[in-house]
TORTI-124373 format. One record per residue (C-alpha): residue number from 1; x, y, z. Coordinates in steps of 0.05 Angstrom, whole numbers, plus 5000, padded with zeros to 4 digits. Example, Ala and Ser with C-alpha at 12.3 -4.5 7.8 and 13.67 -1.06 7.14 Angstrom:
// TORTI-124373
<gupa zado="1" x="5246" y="4910" z="5156"/>
<gupa zado="2" x="5273" y="4979" z="5143"/>
***
This chain:
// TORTI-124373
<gupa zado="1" x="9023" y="6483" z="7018"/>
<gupa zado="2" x="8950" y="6497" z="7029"/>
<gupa zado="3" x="8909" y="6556" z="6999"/>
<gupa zado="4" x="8941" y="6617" z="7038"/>
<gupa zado="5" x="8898" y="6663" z="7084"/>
<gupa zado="6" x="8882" y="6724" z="7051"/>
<gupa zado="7" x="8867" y="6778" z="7081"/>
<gupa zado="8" x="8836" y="6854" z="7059"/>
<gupa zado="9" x="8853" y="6918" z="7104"/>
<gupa zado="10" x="8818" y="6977" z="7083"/>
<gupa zado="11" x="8847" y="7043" z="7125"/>
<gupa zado="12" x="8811" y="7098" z="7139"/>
<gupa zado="13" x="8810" y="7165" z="7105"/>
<gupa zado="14" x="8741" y="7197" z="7101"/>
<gupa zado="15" x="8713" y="7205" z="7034"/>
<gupa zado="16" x="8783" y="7198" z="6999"/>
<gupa zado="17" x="8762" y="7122" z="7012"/>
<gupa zado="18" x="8737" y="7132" z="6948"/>
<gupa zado="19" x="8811" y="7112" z="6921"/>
<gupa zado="20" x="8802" y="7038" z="6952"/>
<gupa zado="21" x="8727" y="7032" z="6927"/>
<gupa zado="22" x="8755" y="7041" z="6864"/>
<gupa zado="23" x="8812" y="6991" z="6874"/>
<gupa zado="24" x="8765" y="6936" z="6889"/>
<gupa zado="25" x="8712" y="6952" z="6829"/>
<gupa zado="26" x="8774" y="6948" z="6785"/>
<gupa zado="27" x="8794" y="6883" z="6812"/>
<gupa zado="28" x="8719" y="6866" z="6807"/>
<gupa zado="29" x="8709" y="6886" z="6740"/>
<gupa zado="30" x="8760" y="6855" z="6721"/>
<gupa zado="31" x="8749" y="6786" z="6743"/>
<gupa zado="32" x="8675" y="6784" z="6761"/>
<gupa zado="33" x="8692" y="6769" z="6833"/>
<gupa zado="34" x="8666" y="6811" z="6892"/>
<gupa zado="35" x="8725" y="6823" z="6938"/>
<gupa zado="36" x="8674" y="6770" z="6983"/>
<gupa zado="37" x="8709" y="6707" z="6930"/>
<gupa zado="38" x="8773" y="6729" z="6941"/>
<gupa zado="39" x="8787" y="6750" z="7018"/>
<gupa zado="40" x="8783" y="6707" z="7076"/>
<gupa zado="41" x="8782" y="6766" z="7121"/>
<gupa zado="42" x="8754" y="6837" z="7108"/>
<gupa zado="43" x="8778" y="6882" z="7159"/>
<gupa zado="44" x="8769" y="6955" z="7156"/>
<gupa zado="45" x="8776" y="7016" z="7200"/>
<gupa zado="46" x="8731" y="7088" z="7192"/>
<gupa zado="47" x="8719" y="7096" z="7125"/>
<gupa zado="48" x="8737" y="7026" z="7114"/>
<gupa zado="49" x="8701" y="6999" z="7163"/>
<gupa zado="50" x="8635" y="7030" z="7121"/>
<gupa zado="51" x="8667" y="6994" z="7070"/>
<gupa zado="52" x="8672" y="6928" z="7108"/>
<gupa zado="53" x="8603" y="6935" z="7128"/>
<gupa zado="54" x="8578" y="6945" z="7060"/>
<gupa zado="55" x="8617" y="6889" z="7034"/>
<gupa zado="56" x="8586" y="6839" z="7084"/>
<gupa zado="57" x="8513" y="6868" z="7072"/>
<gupa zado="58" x="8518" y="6854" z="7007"/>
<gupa zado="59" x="8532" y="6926" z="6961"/>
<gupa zado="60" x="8573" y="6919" z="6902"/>
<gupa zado="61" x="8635" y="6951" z="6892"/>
<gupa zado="62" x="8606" y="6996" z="6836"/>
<gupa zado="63" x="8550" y="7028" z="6888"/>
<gupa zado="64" x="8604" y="7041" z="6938"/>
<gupa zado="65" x="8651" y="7076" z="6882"/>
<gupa zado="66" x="8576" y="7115" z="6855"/>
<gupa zado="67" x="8564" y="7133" z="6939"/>
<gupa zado="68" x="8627" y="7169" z="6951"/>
<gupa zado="69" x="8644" y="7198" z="6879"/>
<gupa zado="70" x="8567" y="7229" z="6876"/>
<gupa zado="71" x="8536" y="7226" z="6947"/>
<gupa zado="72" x="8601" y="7259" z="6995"/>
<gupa zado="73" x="8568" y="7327" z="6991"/>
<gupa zado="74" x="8504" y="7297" z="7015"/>
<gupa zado="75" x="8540" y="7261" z="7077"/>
<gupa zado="76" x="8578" y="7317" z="7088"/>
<gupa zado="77" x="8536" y="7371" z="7087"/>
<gupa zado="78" x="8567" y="7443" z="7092"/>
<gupa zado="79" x="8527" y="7491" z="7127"/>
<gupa zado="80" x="8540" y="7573" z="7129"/>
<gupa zado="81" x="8503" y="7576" z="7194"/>
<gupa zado="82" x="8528" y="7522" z="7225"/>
<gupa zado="83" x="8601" y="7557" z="7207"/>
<gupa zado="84" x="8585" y="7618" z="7237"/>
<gupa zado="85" x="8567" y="7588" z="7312"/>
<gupa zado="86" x="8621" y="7529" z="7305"/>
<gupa zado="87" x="8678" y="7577" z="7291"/>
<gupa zado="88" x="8740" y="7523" z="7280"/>
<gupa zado="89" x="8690" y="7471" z="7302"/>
<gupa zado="90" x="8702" y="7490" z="7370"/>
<gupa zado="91" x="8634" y="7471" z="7396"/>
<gupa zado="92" x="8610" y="7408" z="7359"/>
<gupa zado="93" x="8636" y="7366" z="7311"/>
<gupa zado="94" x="8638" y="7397" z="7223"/>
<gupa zado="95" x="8581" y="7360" z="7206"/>
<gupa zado="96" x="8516" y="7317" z="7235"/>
<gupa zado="97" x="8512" y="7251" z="7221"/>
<gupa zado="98" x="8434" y="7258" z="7205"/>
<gupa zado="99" x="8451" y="7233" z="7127"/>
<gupa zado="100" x="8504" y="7184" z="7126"/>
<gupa zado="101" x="8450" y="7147" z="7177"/>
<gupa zado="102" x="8398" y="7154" z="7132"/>
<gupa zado="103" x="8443" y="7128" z="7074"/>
<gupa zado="104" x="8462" y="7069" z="7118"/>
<gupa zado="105" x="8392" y="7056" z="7136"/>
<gupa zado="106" x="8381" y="7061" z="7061"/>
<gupa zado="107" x="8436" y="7010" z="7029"/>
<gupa zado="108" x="8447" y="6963" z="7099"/>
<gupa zado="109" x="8369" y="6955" z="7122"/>
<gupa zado="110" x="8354" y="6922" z="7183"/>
<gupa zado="111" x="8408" y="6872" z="7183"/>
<gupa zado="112" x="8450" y="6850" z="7233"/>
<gupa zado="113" x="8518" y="6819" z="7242"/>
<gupa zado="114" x="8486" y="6753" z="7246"/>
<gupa zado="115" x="8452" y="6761" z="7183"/>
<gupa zado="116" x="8515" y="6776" z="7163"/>
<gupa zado="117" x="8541" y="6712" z="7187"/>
<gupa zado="118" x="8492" y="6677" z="7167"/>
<gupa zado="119" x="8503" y="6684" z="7097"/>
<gupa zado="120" x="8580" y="6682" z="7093"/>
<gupa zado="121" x="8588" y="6627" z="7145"/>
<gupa zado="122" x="8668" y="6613" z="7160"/>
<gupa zado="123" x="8686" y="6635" z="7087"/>
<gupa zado="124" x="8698" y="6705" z="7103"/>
<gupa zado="125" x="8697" y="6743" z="7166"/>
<gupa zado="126" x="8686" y="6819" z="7158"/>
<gupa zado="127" x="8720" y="6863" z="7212"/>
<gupa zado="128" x="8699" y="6929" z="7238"/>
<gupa zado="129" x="8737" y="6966" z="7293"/>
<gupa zado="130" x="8708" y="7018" z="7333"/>
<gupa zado="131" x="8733" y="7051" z="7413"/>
<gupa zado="132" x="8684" y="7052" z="7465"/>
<gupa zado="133" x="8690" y="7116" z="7510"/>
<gupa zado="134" x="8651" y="7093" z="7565"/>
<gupa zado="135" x="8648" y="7009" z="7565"/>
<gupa zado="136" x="8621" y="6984" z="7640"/>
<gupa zado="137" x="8665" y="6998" z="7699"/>
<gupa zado="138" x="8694" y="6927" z="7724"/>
<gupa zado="139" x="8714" y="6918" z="7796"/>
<gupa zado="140" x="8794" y="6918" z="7797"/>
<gupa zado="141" x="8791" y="6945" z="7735"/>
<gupa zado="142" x="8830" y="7014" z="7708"/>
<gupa zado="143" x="8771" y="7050" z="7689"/>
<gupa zado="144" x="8792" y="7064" z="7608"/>
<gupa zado="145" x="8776" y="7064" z="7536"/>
<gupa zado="146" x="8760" y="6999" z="7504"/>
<gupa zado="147" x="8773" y="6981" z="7440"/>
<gupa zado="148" x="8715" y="6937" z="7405"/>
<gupa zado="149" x="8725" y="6895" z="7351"/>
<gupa zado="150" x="8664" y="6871" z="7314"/>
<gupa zado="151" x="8670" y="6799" z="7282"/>
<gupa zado="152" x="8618" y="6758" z="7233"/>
<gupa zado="153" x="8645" y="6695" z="7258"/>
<gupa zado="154" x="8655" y="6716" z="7335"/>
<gupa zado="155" x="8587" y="6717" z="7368"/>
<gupa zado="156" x="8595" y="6768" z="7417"/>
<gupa zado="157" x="8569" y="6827" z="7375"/>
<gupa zado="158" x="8520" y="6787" z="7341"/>
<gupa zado="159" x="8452" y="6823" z="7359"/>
<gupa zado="160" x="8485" y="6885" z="7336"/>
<gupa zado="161" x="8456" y="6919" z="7268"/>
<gupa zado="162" x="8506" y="6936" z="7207"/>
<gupa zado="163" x="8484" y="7003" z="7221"/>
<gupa zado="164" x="8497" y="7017" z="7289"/>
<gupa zado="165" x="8567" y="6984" z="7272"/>
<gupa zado="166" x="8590" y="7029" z="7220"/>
<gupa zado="167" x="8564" y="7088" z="7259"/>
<gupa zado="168" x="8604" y="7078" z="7309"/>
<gupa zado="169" x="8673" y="7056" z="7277"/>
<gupa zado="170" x="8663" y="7128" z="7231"/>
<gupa zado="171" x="8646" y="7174" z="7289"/>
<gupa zado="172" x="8705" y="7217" z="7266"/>
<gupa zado="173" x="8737" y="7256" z="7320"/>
<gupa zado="174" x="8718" y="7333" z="7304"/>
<gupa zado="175" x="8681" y="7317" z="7245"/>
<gupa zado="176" x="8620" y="7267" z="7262"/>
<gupa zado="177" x="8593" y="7259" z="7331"/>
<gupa zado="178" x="8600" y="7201" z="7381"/>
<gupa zado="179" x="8550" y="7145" z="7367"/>
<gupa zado="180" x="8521" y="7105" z="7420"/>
<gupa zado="181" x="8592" y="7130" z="7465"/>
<gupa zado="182" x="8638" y="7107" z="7410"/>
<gupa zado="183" x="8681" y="7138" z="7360"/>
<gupa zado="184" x="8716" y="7106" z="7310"/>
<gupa zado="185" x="8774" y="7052" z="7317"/>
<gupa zado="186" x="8821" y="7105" z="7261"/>
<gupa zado="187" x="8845" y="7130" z="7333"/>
<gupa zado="188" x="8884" y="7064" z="7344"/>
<gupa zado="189" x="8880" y="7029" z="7284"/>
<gupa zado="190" x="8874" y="7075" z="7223"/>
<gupa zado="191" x="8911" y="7023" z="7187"/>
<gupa zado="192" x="8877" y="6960" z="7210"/>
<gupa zado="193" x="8926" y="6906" z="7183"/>
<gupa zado="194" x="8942" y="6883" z="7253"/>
<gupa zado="195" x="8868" y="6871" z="7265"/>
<gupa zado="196" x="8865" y="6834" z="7213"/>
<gupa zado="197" x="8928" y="6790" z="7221"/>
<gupa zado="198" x="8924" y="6769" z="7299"/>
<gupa zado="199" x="8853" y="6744" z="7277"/>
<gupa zado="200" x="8884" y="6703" z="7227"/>
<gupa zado="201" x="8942" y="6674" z="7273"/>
<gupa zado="202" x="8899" y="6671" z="7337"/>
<gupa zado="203" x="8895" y="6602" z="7360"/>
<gupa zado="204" x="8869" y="6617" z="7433"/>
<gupa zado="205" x="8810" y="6567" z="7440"/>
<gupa zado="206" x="8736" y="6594" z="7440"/>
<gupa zado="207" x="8728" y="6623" z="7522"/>
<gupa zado="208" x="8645" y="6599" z="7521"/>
<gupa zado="209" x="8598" y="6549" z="7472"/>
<gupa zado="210" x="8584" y="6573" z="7408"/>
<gupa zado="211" x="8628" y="6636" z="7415"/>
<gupa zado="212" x="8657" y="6621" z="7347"/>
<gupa zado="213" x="8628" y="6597" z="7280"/>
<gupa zado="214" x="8692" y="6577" z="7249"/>
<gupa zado="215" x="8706" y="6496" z="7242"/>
<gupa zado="216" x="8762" y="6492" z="7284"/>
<gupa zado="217" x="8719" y="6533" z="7333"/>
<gupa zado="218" x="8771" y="6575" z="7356"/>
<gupa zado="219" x="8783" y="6649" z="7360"/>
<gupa zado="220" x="8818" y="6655" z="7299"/>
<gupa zado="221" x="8840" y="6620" z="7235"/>
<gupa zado="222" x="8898" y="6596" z="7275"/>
<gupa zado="223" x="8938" y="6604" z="7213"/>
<gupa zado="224" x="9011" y="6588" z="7202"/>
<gupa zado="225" x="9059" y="6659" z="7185"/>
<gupa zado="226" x="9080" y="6633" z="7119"/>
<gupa zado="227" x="9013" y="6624" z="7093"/>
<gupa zado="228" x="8980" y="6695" z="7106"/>
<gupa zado="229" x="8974" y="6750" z="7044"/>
<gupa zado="230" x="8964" y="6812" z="7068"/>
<gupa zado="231" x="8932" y="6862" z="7020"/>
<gupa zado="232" x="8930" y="6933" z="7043"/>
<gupa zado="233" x="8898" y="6989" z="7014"/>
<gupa zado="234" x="8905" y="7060" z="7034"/>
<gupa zado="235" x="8858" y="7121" z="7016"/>
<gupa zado="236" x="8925" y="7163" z="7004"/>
<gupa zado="237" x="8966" y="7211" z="7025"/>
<gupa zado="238" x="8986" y="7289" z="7018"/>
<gupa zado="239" x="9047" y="7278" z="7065"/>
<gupa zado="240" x="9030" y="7326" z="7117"/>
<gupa zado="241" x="9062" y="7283" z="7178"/>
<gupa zado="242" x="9123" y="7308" z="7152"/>
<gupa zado="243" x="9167" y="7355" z="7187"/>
<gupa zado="244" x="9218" y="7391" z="7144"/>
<gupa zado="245" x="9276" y="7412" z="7191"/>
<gupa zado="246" x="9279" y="7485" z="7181"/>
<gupa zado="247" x="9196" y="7472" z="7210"/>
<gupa zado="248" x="9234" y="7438" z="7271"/>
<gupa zado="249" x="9287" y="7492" z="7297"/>
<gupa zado="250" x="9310" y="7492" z="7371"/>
<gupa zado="251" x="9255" y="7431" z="7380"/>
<gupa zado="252" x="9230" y="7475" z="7436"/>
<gupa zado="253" x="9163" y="7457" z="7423"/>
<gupa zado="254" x="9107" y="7482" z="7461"/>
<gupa zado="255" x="9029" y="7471" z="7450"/>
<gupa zado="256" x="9023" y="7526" z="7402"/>
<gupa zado="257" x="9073" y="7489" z="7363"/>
<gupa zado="258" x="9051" y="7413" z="7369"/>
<gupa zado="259" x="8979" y="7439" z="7361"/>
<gupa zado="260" x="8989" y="7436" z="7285"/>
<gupa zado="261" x="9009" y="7366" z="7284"/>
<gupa zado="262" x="8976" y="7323" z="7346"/>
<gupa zado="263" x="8920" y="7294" z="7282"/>
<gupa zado="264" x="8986" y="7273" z="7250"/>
<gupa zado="265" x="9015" y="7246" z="7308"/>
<gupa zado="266" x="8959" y="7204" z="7330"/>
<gupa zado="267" x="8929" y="7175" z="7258"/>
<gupa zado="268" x="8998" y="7179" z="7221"/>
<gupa zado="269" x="9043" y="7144" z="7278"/>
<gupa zado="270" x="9006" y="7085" z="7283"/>
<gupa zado="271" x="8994" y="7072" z="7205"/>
<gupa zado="272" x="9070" y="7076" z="7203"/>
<gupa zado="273" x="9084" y="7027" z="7266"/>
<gupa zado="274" x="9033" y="6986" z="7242"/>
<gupa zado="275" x="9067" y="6978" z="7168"/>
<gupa zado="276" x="9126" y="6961" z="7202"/>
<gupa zado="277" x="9109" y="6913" z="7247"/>
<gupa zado="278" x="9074" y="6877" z="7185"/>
<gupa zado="279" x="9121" y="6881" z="7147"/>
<gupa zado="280" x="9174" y="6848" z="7191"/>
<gupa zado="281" x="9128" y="6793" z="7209"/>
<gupa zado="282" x="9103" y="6763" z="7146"/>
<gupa zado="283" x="9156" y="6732" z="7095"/>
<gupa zado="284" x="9185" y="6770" z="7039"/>
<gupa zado="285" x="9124" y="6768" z="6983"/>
<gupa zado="286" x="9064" y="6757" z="7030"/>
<gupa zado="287" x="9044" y="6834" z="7042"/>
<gupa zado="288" x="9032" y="6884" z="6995"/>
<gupa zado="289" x="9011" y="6961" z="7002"/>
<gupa zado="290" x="8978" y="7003" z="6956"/>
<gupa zado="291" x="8970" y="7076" z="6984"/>
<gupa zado="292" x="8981" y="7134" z="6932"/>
<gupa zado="293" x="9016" y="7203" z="6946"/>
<gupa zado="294" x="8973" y="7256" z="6917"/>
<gupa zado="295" x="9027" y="7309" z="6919"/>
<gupa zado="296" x="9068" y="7259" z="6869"/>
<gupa zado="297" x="9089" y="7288" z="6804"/>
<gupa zado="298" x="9039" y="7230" z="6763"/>
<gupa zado="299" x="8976" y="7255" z="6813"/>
<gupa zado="300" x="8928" y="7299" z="6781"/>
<gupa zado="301" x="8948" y="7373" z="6785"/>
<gupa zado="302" x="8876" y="7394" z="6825"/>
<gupa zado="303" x="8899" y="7336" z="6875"/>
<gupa zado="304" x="8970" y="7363" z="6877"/>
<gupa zado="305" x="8959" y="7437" z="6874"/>
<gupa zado="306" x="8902" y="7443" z="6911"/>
<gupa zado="307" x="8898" y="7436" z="6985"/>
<gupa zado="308" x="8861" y="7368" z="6990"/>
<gupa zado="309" x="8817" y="7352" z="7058"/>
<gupa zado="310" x="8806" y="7287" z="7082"/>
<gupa zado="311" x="8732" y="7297" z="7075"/>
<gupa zado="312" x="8734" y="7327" z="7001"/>
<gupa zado="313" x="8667" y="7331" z="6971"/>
<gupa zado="314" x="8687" y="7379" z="6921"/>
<gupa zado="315" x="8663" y="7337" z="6858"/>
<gupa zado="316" x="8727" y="7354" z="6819"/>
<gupa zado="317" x="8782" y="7324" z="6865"/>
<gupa zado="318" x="8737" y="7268" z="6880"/>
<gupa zado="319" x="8721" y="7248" z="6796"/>
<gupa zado="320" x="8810" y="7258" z="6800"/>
<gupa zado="321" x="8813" y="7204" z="6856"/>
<gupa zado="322" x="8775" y="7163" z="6816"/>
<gupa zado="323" x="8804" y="7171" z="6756"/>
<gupa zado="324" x="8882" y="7170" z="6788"/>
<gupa zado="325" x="8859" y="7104" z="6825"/>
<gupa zado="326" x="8841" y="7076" z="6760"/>
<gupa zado="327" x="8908" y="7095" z="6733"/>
<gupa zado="328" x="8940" y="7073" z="6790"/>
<gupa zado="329" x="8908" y="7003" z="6788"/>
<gupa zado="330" x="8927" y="7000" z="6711"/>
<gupa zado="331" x="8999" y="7015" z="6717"/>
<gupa zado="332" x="8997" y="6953" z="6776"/>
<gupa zado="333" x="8947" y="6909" z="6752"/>
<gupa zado="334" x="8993" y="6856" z="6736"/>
<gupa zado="335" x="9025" y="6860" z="6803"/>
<gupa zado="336" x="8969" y="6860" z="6848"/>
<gupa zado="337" x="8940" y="6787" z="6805"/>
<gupa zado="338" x="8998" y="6758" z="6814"/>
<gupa zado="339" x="8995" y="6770" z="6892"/>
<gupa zado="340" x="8924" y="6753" z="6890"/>
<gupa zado="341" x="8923" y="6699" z="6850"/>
<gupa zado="342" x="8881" y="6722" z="6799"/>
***
């Protein structure tokens, strides 16, 4: 059997993506080897498609751990006044996205996707996945949303900067504005597995010249089933998709009722479909998931007892994500080098 295709999908999560950060510095400490020497395809979504982008411009796995353990309060700026006129963030979105821009300027530079390219080639392709709100009306066309996936070793995003990318796949609905008439691909794809594996079974032949870098010049690895690994992490969960019945009554649910849980029923339902549809395509073995449950009776009381947001900056809870993720990566270290490879 040849080397199998392995692939990293890195969910989204806002800053808890601290908890796969750390993953990957573990690994990476470890065994010297930037997740870059070990994946064929880095594909993230939101939060991890910042992470994606910083992988492919070059930041170790240490900066992005030291970024969202000390710098979340500085990306996420609270603001009393901005509280008092956004009641319920009714009129704009929680926060601006002045600094994360200027901390993306800061780490990614100038560089583009085909710098990007340029200096990982074919060896790994890093995926970002963003919706545009307004793409170009097409004659015949259902005006609609269009999901954009952006590709190192698919030219037609290649003029775009790193940037502008992973501004666009974080624009987190109520908490970061649209950028550039995009939000972030979390919407569809919080859990971007399947992004990652139809890239690595696609076969489809390249539609132009020089629309693909990769040798067999093709739009994907054209990969066979049996020789995909699929390693997923997940920034964790507080299990709030769940309903208990006595929640549920009648089921006469109006708006006031489903209000509470349309977040959950858009980001939650298609992590779920998504796990299952991976899971009953690739063999027994090939796919393994590592997404912690923070109201678990091993978590760290100010995770489990506290009410924890998906963008924490409270320096406590995020040191305990840290710190739990190490455990976490301790207690399966053995588990996730074997699937690896190691």
């Amino acid at each position: 059997m040849s080397k199998p295709v392995k692939i990293l999908s890195l969910d989204g999560g806002g800053t808890r993506g601290l908890f796969p950060a750390t993953i990957l510095n573990c690994i990476k400490e470890d065994t010297g080897k930037q997740p870059y020497e070990i994946f064929d395809v880095i594909v993230g979504a939101a939060t991890g498609g910042i992470i994606s982008a910083a992988l492919a411009c070059g930041l170790d796995t240490s900066e992005m751990v030291d970024i969202y353990l000390n710098r979340a309060g500085y990306l996420l700026p609270e603001n009393k006044l901005r509280r008092i006129w956004n009641p319920l963030n009714l009129f704009a979105p929680k926060y601006p996205n002045k600094n994360l821009k200027e901390v993306l300027e800061e780490k990614f530079g100038d560089k583009k996707l085909k710098d990007v390219a340029a200096q990982y080639g074919a060896d790994t392709a890093f995926i970002q996945a963003a919706l545009d709100l307004s793409p170009p009306l097409e004659k015949g066309k259902i005006p609609e949303f269009k999901v954009v996936i952006y590709n190192s070793v698919i030219t037609d995003h290649h003029e775009e900067s790193m940037v502008d990318i992973a501004l666009r796949n974080s624009a987190a609905v109520i908490n970061l504005p649209l950028y550039q008439n995009h939000t972030e691909g979390g919407n569809y794809a919080n859990d971007p597995a399947m992004i990652g594996l139809a890239f690595a079974l696609n076969s489809k032949d390249q539609p132009l010249a020089d629309n693909s870098i990769l040798p067999n010049k093709k739009m994907g690895l054209a990969a066979d089933i049996n020789n995909i690994k699929m390693f997923s992490l997940g920034c964790g969960s507080t299990g709030s998709s769940h309903v208990p019945k006595d929640k549920i009554g009648k089921g006469n649910w109006g708006l006031i009722k489903w209000v509470n849980y349309l977040i959950n029923l858009v980001i939650d339902t298609n992590m779920v479909a998504t796990q299952y549809y991976v899971n009953e395509m690739l063999p027994d073995g090939q796919y393994l998931r590592i997404n912690p449950y923070y109201k678990g009776e091993d978590a760290p009381a100010i995770l489990r007892d506290k009410d924890l947001k998906i963008d924490v900056t409270d320096k406590q809870q995020l040191t305990a994500i840290n710190e739990y993720a190490i455990k976490f990566y301790n207690q399966k270290k053995q588990e996730i080098h074997d699937f690896l490879q190691l």
